[in-house]
C-alpha positions in Angstrom: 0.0 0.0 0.0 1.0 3.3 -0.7 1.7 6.4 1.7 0.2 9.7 1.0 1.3 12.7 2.8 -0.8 15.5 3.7 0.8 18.9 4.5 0.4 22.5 4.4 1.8 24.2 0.8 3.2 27.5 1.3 4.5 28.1 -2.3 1.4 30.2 -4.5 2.9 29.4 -7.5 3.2 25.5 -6.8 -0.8 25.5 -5.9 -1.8 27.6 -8.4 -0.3 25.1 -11.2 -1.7 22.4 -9.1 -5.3 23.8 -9.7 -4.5 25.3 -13.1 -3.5 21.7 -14.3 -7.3 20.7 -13.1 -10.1 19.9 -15.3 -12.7 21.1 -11.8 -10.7 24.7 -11.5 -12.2 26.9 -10.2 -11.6 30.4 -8.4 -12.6 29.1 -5.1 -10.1 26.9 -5.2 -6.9 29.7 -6.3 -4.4 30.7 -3.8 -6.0 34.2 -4.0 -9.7 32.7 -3.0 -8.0 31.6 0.0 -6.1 35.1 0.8 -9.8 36.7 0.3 -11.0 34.6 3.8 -7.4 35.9 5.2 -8.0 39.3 4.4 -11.6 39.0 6.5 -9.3 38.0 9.3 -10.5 34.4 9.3 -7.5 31.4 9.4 -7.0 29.9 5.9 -4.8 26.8 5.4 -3.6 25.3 2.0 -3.3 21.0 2.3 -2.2 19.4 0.2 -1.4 15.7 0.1 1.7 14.3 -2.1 2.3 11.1 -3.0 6.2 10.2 -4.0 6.7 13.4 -3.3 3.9 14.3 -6.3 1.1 16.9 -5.4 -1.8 15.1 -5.9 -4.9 17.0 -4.7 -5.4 20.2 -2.9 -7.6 21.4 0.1 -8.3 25.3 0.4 -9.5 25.1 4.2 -10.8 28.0 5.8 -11.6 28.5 9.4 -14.7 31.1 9.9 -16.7 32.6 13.1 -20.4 32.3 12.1 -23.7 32.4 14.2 -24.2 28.9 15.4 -20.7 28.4 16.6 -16.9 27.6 14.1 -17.0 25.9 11.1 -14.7 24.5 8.1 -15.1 25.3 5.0 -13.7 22.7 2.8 -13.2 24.5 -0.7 -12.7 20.8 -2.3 -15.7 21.4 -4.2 -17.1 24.9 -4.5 -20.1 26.3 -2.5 -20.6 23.0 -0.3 -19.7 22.9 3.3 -18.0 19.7 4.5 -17.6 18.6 8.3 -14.1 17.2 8.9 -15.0 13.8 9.2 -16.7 13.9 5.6 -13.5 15.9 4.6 -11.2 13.0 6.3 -13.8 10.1 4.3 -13.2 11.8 1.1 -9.5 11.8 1.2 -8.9 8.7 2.6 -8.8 5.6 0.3 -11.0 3.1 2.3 -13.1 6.0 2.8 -17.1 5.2 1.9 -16.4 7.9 -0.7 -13.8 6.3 -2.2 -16.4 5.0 -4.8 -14.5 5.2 -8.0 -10.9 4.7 -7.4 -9.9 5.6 -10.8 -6.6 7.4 -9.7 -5.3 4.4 -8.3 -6.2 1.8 -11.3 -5.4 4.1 -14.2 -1.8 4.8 -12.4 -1.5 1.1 -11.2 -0.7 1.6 -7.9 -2.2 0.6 -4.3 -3.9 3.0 -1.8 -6.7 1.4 -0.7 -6.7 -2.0 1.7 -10.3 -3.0 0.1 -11.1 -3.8 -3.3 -11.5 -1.0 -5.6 -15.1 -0.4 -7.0 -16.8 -2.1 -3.8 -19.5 -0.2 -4.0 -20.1 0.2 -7.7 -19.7 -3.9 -7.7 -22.2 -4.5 -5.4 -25.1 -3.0 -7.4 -27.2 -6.1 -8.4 -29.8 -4.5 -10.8 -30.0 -3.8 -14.4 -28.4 -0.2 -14.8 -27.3 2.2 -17.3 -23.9 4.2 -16.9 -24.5 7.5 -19.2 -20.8 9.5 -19.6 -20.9 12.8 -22.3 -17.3 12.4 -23.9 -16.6 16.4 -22.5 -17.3 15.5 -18.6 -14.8 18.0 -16.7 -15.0 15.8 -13.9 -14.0 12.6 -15.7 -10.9 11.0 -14.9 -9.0 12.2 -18.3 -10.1 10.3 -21.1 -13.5 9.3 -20.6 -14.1 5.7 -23.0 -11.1 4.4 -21.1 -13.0 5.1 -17.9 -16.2 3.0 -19.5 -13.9 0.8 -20.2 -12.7 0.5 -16.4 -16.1 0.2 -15.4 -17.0 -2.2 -17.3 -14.4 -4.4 -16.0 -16.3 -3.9 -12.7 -19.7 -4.3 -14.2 -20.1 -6.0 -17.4 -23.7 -7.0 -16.9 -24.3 -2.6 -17.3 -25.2 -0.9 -20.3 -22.8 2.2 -20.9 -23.7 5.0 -23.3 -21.6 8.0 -24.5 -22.9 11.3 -25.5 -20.9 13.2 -27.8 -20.1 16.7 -27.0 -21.4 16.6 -23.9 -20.2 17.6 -20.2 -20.9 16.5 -17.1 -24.3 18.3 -16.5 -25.5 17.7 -20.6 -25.7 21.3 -21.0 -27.1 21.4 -24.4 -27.6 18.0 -24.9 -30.6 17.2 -22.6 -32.5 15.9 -25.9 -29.4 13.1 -26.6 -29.6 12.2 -23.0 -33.7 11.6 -23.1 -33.3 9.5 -26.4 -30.8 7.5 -24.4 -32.4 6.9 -21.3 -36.0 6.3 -23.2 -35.1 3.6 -25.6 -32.6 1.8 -22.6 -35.8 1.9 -20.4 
């Protein structure tokens, strides 16, 4: 099994790249989102957790006074609030949110002590897995990710929509045509 470390990044330029290099950018993740909360006087921390030495995801965590008491703000994925325990289940690799592992089977190596895919394996009825070939938050190339899955679950039916994203803005009337004759 492999060792990730999680520390604090102090270099702007090395996060920045980091998020840059990310299909999900967005400005609430930047170095300069994060110097917003500091300028507002609240504490703002940058994690980030490195594997061989490799950044490999980033954290913008800010620490606010509000109403009912402290909170974190996990900036992982804008606009939703996150306690630290879900924080600590997403980042961890045997972590219930750990349901598609496709960072350690596309890079072939070992982070998690249970079998990648659990979840998605243990789905028993007939299902349809519906990817639009431009989805930011895909895993890179997306038929190689169907083609992942499928190891997984070969019993599914998997459907690609050209041009489309991860939402299928624009392509709503592909996606019906899909679902409708599958069903």
């Amino acid at each position: 099994m492999q060792n990730i470390v999680v520390e604090i990044v102090n270099d702007r330029v090395t996060w920045n790249a980091f998020v840059a290099g990310n299909t999900t950018e967005t400005f609430h993740q930047s170095w300069e989102w994060g110097e917003v909360y500091r300028k507002d006087n609240h504490l703002v921390w940058y994690v980030g957790a490195y594997l061989h030495n490799e950044l490999i995801a980033v954290c913008l965590t800010v620490k606010i006074k509000a109403k009912r008491g402290e909170e974190i703000i996990k900036e992982i994925i804008p606009n939703d609030f996150f306690s630290y325990t879900a924080f600590f289940d997403i980042a961890n690799p045997d972590g219930d949110y750990n349901t598609f592992p496709f960072y350690e089977v596309l890079r072939k190596i070992k982070l998690s002590k249970k079998s990648p895919f659990r979840h998605f394996k243990s789905i028993k009825k007939p299902s349809l897995v519906i990817y639009g070939d431009k989805d930011e938050y895909a895993w890179g190339n997306v038929p190689k990710i169907v083609e992942i899955l499928k190891k997984y679950q070969p019993s599914f039916d998997y459907r690609i929509i050209k041009g489309a994203d991860h939402g299928f803005n624009g392509h709503e009337a592909a996606l019906a045509r899909v679902v409708a004759k599958w069903l």
